[in-house]
C-alpha positions in Angstrom: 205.3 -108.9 52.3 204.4 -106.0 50.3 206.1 -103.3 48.2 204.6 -99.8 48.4 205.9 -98.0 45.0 205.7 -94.1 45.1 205.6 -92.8 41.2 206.3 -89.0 41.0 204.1 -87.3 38.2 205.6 -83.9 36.6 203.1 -81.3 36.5 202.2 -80.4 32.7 203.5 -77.4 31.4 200.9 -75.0 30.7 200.7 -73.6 27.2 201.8 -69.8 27.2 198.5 -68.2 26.2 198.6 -65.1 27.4 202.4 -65.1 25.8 201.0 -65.8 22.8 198.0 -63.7 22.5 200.4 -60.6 23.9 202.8 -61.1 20.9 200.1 -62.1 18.1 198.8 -58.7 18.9 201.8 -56.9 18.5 202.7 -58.8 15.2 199.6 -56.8 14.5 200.5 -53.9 15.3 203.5 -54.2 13.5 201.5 -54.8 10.4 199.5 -52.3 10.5 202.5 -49.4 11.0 204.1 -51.2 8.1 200.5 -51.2 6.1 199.9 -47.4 6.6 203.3 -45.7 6.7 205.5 -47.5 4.1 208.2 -49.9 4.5 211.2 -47.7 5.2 209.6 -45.6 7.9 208.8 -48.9 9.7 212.3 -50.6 9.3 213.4 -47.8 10.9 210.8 -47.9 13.9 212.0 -51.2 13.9 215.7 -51.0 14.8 215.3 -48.2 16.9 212.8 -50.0 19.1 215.5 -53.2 19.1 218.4 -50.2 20.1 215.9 -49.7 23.2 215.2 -53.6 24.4 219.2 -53.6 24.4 218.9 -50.9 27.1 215.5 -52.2 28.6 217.3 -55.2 29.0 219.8 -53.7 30.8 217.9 -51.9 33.2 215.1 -54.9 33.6 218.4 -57.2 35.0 219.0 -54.7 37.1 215.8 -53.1 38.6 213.9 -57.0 37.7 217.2 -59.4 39.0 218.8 -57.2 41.5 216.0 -54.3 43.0 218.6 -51.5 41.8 216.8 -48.9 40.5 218.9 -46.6 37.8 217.5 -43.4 36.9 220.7 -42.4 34.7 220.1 -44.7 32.0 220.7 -41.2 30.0 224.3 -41.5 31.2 225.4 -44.8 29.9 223.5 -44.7 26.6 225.4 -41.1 26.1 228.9 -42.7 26.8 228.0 -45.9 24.8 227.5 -42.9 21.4 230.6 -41.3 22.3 232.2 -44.6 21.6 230.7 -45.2 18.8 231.7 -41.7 17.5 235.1 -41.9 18.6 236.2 -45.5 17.0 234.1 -45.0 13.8 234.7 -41.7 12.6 237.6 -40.9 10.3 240.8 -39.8 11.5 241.1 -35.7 11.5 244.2 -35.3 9.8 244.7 -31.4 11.1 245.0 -33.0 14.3 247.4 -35.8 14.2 249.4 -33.9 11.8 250.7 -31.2 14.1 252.2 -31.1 17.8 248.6 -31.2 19.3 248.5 -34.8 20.1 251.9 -34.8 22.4 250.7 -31.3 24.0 247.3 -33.5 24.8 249.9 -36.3 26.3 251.7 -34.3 28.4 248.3 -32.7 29.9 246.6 -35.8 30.6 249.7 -37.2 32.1 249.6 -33.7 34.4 245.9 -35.0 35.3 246.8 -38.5 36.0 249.7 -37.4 37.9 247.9 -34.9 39.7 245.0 -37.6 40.6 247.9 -40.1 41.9 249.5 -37.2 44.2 245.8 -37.1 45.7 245.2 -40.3 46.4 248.3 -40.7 48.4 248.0 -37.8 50.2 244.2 -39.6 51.4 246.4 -42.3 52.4 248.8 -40.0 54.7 247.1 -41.3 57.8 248.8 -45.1 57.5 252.0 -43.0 58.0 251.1 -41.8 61.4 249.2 -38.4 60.0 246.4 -37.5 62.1 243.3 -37.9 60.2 242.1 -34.4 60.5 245.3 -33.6 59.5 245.2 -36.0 56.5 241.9 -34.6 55.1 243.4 -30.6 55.4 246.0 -31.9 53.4 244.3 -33.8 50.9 241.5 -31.3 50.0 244.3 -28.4 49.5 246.2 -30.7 47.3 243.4 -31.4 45.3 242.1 -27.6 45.0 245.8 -26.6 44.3 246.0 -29.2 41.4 243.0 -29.1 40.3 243.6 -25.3 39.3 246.8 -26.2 37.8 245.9 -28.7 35.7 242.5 -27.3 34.5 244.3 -24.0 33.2 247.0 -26.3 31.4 244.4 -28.5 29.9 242.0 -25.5 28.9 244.7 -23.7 27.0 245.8 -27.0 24.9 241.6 -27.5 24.4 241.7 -24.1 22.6 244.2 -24.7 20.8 242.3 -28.0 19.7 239.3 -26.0 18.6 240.6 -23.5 17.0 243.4 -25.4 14.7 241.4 -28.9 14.1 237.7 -28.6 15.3 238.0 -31.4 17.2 240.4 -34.3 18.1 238.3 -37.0 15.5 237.9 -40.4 15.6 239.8 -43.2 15.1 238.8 -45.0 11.8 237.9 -48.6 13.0 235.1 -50.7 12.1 231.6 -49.6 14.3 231.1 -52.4 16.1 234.8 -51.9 17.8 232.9 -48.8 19.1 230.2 -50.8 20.3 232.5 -52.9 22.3 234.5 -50.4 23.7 231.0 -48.4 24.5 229.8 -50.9 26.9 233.1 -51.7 28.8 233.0 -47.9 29.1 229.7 -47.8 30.7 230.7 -50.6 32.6 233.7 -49.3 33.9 231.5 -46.2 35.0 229.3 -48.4 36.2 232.1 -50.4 38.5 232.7 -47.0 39.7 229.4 -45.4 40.3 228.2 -48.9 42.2 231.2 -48.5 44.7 230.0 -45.1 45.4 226.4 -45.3 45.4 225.4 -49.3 45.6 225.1 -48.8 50.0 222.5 -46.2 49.3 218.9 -47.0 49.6 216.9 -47.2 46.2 215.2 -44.0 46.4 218.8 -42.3 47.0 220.6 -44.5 44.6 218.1 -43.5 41.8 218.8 -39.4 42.8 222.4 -40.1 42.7 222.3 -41.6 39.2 220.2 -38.9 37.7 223.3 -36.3 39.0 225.8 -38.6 37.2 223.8 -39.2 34.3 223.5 -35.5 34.2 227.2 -34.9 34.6 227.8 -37.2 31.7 225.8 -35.2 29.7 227.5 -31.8 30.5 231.1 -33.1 30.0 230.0 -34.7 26.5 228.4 -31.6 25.9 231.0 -28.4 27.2 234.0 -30.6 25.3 233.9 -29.5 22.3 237.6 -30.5 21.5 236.5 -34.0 22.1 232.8 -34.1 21.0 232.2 -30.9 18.7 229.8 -30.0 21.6 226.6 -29.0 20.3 228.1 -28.8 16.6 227.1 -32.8 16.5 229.3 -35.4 14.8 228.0 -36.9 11.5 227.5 -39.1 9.7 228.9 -42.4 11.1 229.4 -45.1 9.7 227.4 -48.2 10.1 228.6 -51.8 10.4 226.3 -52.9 7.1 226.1 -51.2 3.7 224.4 -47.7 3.9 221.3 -46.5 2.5 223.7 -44.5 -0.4 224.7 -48.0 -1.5 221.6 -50.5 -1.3 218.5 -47.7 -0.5 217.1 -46.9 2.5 214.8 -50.1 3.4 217.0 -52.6 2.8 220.0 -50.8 4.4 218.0 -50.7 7.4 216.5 -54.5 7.2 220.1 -55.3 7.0 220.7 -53.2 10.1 218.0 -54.7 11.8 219.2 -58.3 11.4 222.7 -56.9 13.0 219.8 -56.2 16.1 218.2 -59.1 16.3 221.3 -61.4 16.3 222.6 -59.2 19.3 219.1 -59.5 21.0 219.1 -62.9 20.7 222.6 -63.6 22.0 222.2 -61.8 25.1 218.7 -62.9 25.7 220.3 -66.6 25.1 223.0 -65.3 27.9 221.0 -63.6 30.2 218.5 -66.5 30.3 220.8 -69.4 31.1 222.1 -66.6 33.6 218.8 -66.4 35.2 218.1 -69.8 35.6 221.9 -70.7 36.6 222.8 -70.7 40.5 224.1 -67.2 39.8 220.6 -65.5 39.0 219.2 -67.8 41.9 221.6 -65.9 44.4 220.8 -63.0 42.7 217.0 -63.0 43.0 217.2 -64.2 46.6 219.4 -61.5 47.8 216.7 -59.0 46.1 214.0 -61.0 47.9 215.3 -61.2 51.2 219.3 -59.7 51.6 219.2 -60.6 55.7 219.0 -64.1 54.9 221.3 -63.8 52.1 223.7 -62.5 54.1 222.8 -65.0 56.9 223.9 -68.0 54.6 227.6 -65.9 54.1 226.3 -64.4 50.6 228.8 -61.6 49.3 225.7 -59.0 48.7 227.7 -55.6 48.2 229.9 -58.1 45.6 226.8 -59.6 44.2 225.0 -56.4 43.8 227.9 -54.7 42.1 228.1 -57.2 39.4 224.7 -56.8 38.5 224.9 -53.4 38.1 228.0 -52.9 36.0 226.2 -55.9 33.6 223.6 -53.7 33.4 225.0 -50.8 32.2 227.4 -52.8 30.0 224.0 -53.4 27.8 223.4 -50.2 28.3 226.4 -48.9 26.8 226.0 -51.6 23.8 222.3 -50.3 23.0 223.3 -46.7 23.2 226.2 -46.9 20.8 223.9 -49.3 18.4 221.4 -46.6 18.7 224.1 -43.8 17.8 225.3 -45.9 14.7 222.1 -46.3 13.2 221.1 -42.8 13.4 224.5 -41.9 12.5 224.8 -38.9 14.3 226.5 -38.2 17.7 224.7 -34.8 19.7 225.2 -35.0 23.4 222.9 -32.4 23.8 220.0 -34.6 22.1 220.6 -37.1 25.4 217.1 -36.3 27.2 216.0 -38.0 30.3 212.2 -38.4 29.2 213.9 -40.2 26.2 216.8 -42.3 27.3 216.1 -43.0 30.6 211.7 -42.3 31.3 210.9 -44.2 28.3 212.9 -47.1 28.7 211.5 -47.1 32.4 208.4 -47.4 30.6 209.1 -50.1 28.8 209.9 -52.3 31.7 207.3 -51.7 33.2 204.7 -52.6 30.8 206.7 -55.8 29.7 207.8 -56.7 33.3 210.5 -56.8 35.1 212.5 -59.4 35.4 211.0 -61.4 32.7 213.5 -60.9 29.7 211.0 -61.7 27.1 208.2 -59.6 28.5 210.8 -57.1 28.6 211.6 -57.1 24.6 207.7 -56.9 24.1 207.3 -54.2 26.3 210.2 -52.5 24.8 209.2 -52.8 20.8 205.1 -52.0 22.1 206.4 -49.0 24.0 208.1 -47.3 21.5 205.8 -48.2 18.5 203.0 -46.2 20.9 205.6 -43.5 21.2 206.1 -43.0 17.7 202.5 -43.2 16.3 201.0 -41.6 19.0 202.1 -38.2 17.1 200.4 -39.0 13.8 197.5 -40.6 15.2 196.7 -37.5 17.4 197.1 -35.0 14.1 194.8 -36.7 12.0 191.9 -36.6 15.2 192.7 -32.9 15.5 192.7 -32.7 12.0 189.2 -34.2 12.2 188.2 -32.1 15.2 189.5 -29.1 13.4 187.6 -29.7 9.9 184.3 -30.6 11.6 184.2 -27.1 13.8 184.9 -25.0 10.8 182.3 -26.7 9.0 179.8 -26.6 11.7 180.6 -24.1 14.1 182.7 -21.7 12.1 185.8 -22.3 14.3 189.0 -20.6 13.4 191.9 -23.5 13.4 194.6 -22.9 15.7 198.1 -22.4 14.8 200.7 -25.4 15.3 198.7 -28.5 15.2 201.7 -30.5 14.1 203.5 -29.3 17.6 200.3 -30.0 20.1 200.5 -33.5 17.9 203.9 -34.1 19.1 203.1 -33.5 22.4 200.5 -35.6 23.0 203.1 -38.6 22.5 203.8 -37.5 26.7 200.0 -37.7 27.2 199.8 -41.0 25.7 202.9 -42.5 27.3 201.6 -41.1 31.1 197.9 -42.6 30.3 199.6 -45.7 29.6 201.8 -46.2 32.6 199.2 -44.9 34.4 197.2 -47.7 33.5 199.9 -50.8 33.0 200.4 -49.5 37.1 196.8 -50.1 37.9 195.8 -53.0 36.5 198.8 -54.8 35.8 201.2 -53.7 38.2 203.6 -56.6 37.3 203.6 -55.9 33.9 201.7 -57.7 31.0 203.9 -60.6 30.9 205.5 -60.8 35.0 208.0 -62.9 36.3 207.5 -66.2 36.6 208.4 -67.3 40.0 208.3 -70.8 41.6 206.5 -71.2 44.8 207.8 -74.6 47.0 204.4 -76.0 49.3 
């Protein structure tokens, strides 16, 4: 009688390489921006570029987990610096101090009264209302309040402006902002996703651009709420200031504050990725019939990842506010919060959380030293052709120079999206013979 034994032999794990060489190179990098342009100016590169791989992160789960692509990144990073504004800033005085705040009440009651009398009237038709009927009613309702309310809430917004400035913030530590920032964007999110989530991606990415651009324009026309285009400054940050310590190691301080946050939701999103959860997810991206086949909630599914997505968003935005310690709703620009970070997933890869922190810190150390790289070569280009050829310089170099930075960042996508389309460091993904 004989015993047939079957042994089963785990593959070896192959060592990470490429991963390796990819991030030895951009140590590199990192060295050499600290080597040429000081130690404070890189700190600061530094914490800016981990304020984007918060919102890289958030789109990479997304766009790399789920197949949603979000255009109006600029939307929840803008709402994620309102919060941060709102909780850190000091409390204005002028305004709490008089009868404002109670007038403000009373108006925003009027709104959310007004929104309630709406709703029910789009519920008329469980009554017996025709539905034709229903609608006619509903619209007039909402025109007739709308007007109502608006010229209510506009004069008590004057009265804002013109006795306080503004309504001010609320005193609290910043990272209470920070919090509040990405249940905010969140909440929007939850919102936005019931709305737009059934739309294919090319539509869902138009829609988010409008409501990214609507964000904008309300942060930016309130100035009773945001000072408008007057900007808020400076707030406060969650670590001593550069007026206390100096400006490096202020910054190295809030840079540790970054990576600790990086790391925890990198921890989080990769035992997410790897748990049944991101399973479900990445198979309803792959193949959403069969998904649905096997009795997969996908619209439920879907909608989670999105609102976790723009939760991070939020987070990074109102990090990204704190540090610079300014709140301008009008300084919210698509090619910067929303193109860029685009940018960066694509070059690290989506759906690869580490590839997309790489891409994020690579992308925006190109972005920032593109402009002084491409003044010293017209510098050079200039000196030579007066010397040789006589050449008169033009005017502006240092603007050209800052342009370039949208030449360099095109050339580069350009070529990530022909010879790497899956970025430099892809998703790994396990195929079953």
């Amino acid at each position: 009688m004989s015993t047939t034994r079957t042994d089963t032999v785990a593959a070896p794990r192959r060592f990470p390489l490429r991963e390796v060489v990819i991030f030895v190179a951009l140590l590199v990098a990192v060295l050499g921006v600290y080597g040429i342009m000081g130690a404070a100016y890189s700190t600061r590169m530094l914490v800016e570029a981990s304020c984007y791989a918060i919102l890289a992160l958030g789109l990479t789960i997304q766009w790399g987990y789920a197949g949603q692509f979000n255009a109006g990144v600029m939307g929840f990073v803008a709402l994620g610096g309102f919060c941060a504004m709102f909780f850190s800033v000091p409390v204005n005085e002028a305004f709490w101090d008089s009868e404002l705040p109670g007038e403000l009440a009373v108006v925003l009651g009027y709104i959310v009264g007004a929104a309630l009398v709406v709703f029910g009237a789009s519920r008329l038709d469980r009554l017996g209302v025709p539905k034709k009927l229903r609608t006619v009613i509903t619209v007039a309702l909402a025109v007739v309040l709308y007007l109502v309310v608006i010229s209510a809430f506009r004069g008590v917004a004057g009265q804002i402006e013109s006795q306080a400035g503004f309504v001010g913030g609320l005193g609290l530590p910043s990272w209470v902002g920070w919090i509040v920032g990405g249940v905010l964007a969140g909440g929007v999110g939850y919102f936005i996703g019931h709305v737009c989530l059934g739309l294919r991606s090319d539509y869902l990415a138009i829609a988010t651009i409008g409501i990214a651009e609507i964000i904008k324009a309300f942060l930016k026309n309130s100035d009773w709420l945001t000072r408008g285009t007057a900007t808020v400054s400076p707030l406060p940050w969650p670590v001593p200031g550069p007026a206390e310590v100096g400006f490096t190691l202020a910054r190295a301080l809030y840079l540790s504050v970054t990576a600790v946050l990086i790391a925890a939701i990198f921890f989080l999103l990769h035992r997410a990725y790897h748990a049944p959860w991101g399973r479900m997810i990445r198979a309803i991206r792959d193949n959403e019939i069969s998904s649905a086949a096997m009795g997969k909630n996908i619209n439920r599914r879907r909608l989670e990842i999105f609102v976790l997505g723009c939760i991070l968003m939020g987070i990074g935005g109102a990090v990204l506010a704190s540090f610079n310690s300014l709140f301008d709703p009008q300084g919210y620009l698509p090619l910067n919060h929303t193109f860029l970070v685009l940018v960066m997933v694509i070059l690290g890869g989506p759906g690869n959380n580490l590839g997309t922190i790489f891409g994020a810190v690579a992308v925006y150390i190109i972005w920032l030293m593109s402009e002084p790289l491409a003044l010293f070569l017209m510098e050079l280009a200039v000196n030579f052709g007066e010397s040789t050829f006589g050449w008169d310089a033009p005017a502006s170099l240092d603007s050209r120079a800052l342009q370039a930075r949208v030449f360099v960042i095109g050339l580069l996508i350009t070529l990530v999206l022909r010879f790497a389309p899956k970025g430099l460091l892809p998703e790994k993904t396990k195929h079953v013979d």
